[in-house]
N, C-alpha and C positions, 0 to 999 in steps of 0.2 A: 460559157460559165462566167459568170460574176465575180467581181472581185472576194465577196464576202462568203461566196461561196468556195473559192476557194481558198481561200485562212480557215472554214470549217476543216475541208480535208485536210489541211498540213495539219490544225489542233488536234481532232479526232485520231491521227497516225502520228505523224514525228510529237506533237504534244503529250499524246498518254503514253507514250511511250520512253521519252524523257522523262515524265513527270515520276514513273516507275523505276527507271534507271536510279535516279537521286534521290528516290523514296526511301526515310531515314528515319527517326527518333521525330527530329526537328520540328514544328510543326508549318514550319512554313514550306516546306517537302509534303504534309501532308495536303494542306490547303491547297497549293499546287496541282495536287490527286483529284481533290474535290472538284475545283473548277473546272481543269480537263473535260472529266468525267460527265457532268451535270453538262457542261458546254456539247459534246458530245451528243449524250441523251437528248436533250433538247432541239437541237439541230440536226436531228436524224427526224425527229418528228414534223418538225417546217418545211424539209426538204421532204416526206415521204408521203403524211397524212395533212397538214394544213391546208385549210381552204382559201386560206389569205393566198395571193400572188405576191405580194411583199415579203411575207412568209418563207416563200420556197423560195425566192431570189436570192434574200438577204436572209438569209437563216438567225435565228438569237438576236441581232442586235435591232431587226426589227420591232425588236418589243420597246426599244429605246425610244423608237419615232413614238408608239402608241402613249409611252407613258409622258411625253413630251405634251404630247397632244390633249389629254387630260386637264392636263394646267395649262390650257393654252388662255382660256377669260382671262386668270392670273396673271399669266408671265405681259400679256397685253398692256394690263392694267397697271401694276406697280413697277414696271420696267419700261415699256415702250410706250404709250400712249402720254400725250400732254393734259394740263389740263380742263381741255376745253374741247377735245376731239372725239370722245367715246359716246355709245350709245348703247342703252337711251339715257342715264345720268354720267354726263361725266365727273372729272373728278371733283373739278370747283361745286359742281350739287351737290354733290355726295356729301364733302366736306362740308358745304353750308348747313346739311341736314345732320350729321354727325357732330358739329359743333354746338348749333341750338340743342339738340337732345341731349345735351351734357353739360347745359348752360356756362359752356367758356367761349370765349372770344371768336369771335365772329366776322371779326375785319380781315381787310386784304389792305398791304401795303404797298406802291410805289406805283401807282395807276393798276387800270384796267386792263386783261391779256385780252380783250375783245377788240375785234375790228370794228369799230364804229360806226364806220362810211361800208361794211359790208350790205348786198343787197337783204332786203329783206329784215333786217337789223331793229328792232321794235325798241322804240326808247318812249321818254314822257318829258314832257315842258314842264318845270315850276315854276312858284310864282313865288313875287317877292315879299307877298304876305301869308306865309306859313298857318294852319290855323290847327287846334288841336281836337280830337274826336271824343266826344262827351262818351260816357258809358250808356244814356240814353237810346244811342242809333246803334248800338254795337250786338244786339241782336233781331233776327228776323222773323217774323212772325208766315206760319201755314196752317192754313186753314181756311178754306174757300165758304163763300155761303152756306153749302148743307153740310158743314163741319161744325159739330158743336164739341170738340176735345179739341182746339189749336193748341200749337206747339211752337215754340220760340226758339229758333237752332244759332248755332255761333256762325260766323262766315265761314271756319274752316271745319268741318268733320272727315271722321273717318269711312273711308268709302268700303264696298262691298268684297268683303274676302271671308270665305266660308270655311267652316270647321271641318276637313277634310285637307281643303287645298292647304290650309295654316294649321300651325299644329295646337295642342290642346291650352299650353302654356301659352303660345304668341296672342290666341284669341283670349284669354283670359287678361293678359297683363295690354291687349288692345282698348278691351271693355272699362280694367280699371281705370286706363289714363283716360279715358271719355269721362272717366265719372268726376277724373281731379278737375279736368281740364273744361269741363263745361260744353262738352260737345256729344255730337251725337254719334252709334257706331251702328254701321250697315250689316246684316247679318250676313250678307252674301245669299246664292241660291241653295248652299247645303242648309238652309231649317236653322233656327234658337235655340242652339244646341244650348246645354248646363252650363258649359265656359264662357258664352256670351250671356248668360241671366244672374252669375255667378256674385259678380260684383256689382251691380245696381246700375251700371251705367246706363245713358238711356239708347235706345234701341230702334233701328229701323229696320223691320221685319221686310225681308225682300222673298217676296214668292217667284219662286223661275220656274220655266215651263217643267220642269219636272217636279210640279209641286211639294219639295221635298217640307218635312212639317205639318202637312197638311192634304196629306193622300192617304185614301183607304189602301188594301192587299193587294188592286188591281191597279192602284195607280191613278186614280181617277180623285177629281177633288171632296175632300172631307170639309163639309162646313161645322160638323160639332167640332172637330179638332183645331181649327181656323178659328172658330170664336172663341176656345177653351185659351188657347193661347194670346192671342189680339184683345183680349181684354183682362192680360195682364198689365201694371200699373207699369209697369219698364218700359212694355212696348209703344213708344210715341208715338208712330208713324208705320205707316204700308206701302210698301213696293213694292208693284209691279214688274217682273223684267221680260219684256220683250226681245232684247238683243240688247250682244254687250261690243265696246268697241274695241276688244282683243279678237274677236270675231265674230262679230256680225254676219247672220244668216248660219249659225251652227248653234248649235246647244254646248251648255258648259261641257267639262270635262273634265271629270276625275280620276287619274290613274288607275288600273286594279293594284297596281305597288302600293298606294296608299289609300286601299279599304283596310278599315280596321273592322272586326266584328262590332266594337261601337259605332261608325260611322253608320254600316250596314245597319243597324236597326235604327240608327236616328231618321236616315234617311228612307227604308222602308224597300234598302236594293238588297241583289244577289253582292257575293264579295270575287268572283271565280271571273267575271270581267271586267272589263272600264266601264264608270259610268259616263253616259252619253247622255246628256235631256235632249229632249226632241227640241226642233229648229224652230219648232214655233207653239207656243205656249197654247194646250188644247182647250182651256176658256177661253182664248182672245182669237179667232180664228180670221174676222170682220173687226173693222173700229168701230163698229155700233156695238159687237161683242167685249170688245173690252170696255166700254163706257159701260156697258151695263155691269159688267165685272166688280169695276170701279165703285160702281154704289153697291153693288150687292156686300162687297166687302167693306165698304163706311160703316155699311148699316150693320153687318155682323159683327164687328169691331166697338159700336158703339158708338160713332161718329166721331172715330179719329180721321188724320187728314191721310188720303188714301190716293197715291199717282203712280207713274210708269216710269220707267227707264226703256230709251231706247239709243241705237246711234244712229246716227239719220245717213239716208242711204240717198234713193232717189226722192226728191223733194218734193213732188206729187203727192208723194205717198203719207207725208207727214199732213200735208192737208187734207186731204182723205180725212185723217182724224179730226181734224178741226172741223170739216163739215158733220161728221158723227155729233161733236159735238155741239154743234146748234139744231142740229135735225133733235138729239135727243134730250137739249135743255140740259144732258149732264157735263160735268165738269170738273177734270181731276185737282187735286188738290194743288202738287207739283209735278212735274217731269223731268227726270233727272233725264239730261242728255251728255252720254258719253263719246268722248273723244277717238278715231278711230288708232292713234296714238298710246291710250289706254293697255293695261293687259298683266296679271300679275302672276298666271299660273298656264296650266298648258293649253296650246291651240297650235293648230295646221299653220305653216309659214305662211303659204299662199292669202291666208285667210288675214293674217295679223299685218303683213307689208302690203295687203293691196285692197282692203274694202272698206269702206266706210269714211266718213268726212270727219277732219280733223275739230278737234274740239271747240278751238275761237272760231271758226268757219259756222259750225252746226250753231253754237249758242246761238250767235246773230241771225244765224237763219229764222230760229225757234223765235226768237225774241221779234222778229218782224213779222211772223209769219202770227203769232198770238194778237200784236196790236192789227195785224191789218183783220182778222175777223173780232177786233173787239172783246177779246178774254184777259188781254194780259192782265189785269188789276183784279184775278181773281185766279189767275194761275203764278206760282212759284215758279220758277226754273234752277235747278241745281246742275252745275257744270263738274261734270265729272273727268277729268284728263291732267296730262303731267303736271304737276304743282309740285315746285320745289323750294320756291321762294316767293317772296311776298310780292314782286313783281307777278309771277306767272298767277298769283291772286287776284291781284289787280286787274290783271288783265282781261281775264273772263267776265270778273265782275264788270266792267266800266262795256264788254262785247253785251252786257245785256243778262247774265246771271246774277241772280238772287245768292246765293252760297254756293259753295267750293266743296267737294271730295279729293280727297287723295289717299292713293292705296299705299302705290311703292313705294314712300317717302314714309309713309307711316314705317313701314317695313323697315325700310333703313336706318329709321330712330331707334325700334327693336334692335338691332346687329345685323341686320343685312348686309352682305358683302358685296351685292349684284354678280352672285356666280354665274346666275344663272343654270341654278341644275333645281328649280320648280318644280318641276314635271317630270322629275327624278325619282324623288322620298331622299334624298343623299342629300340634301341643303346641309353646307357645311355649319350654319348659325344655328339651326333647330328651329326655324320660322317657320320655311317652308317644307312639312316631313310628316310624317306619323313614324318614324321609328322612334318608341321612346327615349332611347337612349341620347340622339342626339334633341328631340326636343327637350331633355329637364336641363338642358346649359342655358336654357330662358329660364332667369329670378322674374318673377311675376311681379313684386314689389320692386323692384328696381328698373327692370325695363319700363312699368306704366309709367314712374317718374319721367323717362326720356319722353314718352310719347307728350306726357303735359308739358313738358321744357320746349318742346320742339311746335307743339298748338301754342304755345304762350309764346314765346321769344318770336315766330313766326306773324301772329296776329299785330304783335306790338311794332314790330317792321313795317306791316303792312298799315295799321294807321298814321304812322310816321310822315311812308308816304303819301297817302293821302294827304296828309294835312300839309306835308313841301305843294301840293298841286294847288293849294288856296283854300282846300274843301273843307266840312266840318260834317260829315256826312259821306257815306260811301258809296249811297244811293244817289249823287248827285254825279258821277263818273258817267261817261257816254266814249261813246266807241270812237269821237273824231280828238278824245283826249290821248290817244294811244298813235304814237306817230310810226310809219312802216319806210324806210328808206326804199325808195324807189328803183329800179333798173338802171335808171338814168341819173342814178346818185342824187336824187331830192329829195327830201320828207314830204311824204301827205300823209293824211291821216287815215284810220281803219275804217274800212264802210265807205271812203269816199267814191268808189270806183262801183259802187253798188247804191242806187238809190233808196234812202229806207222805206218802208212802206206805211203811208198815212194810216192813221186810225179809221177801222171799216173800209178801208181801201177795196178789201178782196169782196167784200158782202156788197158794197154799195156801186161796184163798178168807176170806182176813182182809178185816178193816175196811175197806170201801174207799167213797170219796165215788161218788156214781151217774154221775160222767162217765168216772172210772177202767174202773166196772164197764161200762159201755157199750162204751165204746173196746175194751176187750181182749174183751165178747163178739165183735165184729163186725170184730175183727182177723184176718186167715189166714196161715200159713206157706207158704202156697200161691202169695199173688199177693199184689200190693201194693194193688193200691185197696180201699178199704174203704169203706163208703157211709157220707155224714158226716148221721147220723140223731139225733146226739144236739142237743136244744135247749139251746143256751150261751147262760148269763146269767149274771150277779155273784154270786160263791158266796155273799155275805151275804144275797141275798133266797132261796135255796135252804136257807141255814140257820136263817130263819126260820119258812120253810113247812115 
């Protein structure tokens, strides 16, 4: 018998039995009654019918672990946790994203809590002639040759979070600060819904394998409905998504706790279970299928600029597509490549901690893998992964991305708390939810404020630095600008350990390191899998053998 087992039986006997003895007028005689009583009742239930083992051990006060446990993010977060140690934002992000979105003060005082000489430690050199960034270079134009609708986006947009997974208010008051703020916002694979169309801001329509928006009864693609919509004047732009990098190789997922009978019809599902989109998008089955996707939907759209999103897996397989695309002359507009770092709503753990290549990693890849067949100057790339600051901007950018996404920092401008309960419907902010109740605590006029405070103050950081680096131009950043503290406590710089690859390298049979040449033999225009035969190890011991 347990200790707590037995303080039940003395309460249960000597307890109600005292508490009856002295049972009076007084009320704290009566209260006395109660708790016995109620302690009693409840602790006959733990110990008789509970299916917990904690339960029947420790009768009643077991409830005390569970509800401990409940507020465990919390008690983590604002009690024990420093701050620079949580994840995935810790607290210094958090705060830097909650102080621009409310345009106060911004600084930290008395040095840096960062270990400097830490491995791996990404910093940047400046220069002793600072220069400042014209409004000129400050936006980026897409639209590849057979685009005749380009579109000009900011460096930083809002990335892909769907009406379903965000609640009806957060995408509304997401949409308006796009509109303050001059940037663009990603519909997500839940469909344009009325809260994204609502306020004007401009839009990038993302089609996911569950074509949601754009499928008939059977689920099958609608092209009247797809052009009905894609040639509305909001809509700027067309995504693709092939896989995202909260999980890669699964289909989104939306709780059945948060189908609403609206969601249900926008999106064209049952509401009685989860929705799941299939793993793989049934127009892009082949990369020669999705090139042809690709135009079919420019040309239904009107000749807006029309690309993918994917997170890159095995790197074969990304050239796959790059040979589709010169086999078929066709040529996406952008491709947004997501971080496998990424992730704002619910996925398998297995899936989110262990697949797919991180975001500086992939961009570079993409970025050499475009110049070595000769497209990059007619392909965009958007980097989609953690961006909390104008450094983690920088960064990507200077790895070889065109423009920047960010989800959860959007979020965090909204009132995110990072409970992380997503994939709940319980979001304590009313971000992440469909129960009305807790989304109408989002002012849709007040929150878009934050989201433009937090797109402005962030962009303005971000050319700052730039121009400390000498630059005048953002497009002038390269990957050996970004210094990575070594193992052996030195600075080299990003890329150096990987040789980039020349222009037409892979077409022309140039200079190529033996992983490049590997990948693009065992690449097909045909299919996407490519068998991952090549042995990956540290390109410094490959250049010394």
């Amino acid at each position: 018998m347990t200790i707590m087992q037995l303080i039940y039986w003395l309460i249960a006997s000597v307890g109600n039995l005292l508490a009856l003895f002295f049972l009076s007028t007084s009320p704290l005689s009566v209260l006395l009654l109660v708790f016995t009583a109620c302690y009693t009742v409840i602790g006959f239930y733990d110990l008789k019918f509970s299916s917990h083992n904690l339960n029947r051990l420790y009768p009643v006060v077991a409830y005390l672990r569970y509800f401990l446990e409940s507020y465990r993010v919390e008690i983590q977060q604002y009690f024990i946790a420093n701050d620079t140690e949580e994840r995935p934002f810790n607290r210094e992000q958090r705060s830097l994203v909650y102080q621009r979105a409310k345009n106060i003060r911004d600084t930290i005082a008395f040095g840096t809590q960062r270990d400097l000489l830490e491995e791996n430690y990404l910093s940047l050199w400046h220069s002793l002639s600072p220069k400042k960034i014209s409004d000129e270079v400050k936006r980026i134009k897409f639209g590849g040759p057979d685009c005749t609708q380009p579109y000009e986006a900011s460096y930083l947009n809002i990335s892909a979070m769907s009406f379903g997974s965000l609640s009806a208010n957060a995408i509304e008051a997401l949409n308006l600060g796009a509109k303050q703020a001059g940037c663009f916002h990603n519909t997500g694979e839940g469909g344009a819904s009325p809260y994204h169309l609502k306020h004007g801001g401009d839009i990038v329509w993302q089609i996911g394998s569950g074509l949601f928006g754009c499928r008939d009864d059977e689920g099958n693609f609608d092209p009247d409905s797809f052009e009905t919509m894609a040639k509305r004047p909001q809509i700027k732009m067309i995504e693709i998504k092939l896989s995202q990098g909260a999980k890669p190789g699964h289909g989104g997922v939306l709780p059945k706790a948060k189908i609403t009978r609206e969601i249900a019809e926008i999106r064209h599902i049952p509401m009685d279970r989860d929705c799941v989109s299939p793993a793989v998008n049934p127009e892009c089955t082949t990369p020669i299928d999705l090139l042809n996707f690709v135009a079919r939907l420019r040309e239904l759209s009107g000749g807006k600029p029309v690309g993918f999103k994917l997170c890159i897996g095995n790197p074969a397989e990304f050239l796959g597509i790059c040979k589709a695309m010169l086999k078929t002359g066709i040529t996406p507009d952008f491709i947004t490549v997501d971080g496998a770092e990424g992730g704002t709503g619910a996925a398998p753990v297995e899936f989110t901690n262990r697949l797919g290549m991180v975001c500086l990693e992939a961009v570079y890849f993409v970025h050499n893998a475009l110049i070595g067949v000769g497209l990059r100057d007619k392909i965009r790339i958007i980097a989609s992964g953690k961006t909390a600051s104008s450094f983690d901007l920088l960064t990507k950018i200077a790895l070889g991305a065109d423009t920047v996404n960010a989800a959860r920092t959007m979020m965090l401008a909204l009132g995110c708390i990072q409970s992380r309960h997503c994939n709940t419907n319980l979001c304590p902010t009313g971000v992440a939810t469909q129960d009305p109740a807790r989304a109408k605590a989002i002012n849709v006029q007040e929150k878009s404020l934050r989201i433009k405070n937090f797109h402005h103050n962030t962009l303005k950081s971000f050319y700052e630095l730039v121009g400390s680096m000498g630059l005048d131009d953002p497009a002038k950043l390269l990957p050996q600008m970004i210094k990575r503290r070594s193992p052996y406590g030195l600075l080299m710089s990003m890329g150096s350990l990987i040789k980039p690859v020349a222009p037409n390298a892979l077409i022309e049979n140039g200079e190529l390191d033996d992983a490049w040449q590997i990948w693009w033999k065992t690449s097909r225009a045909e299919q996407f899998y490519a068998e991952d035969v090549f042995f990956l190890q540290p390109p410094e011991f490959r250049h010394q053998a």
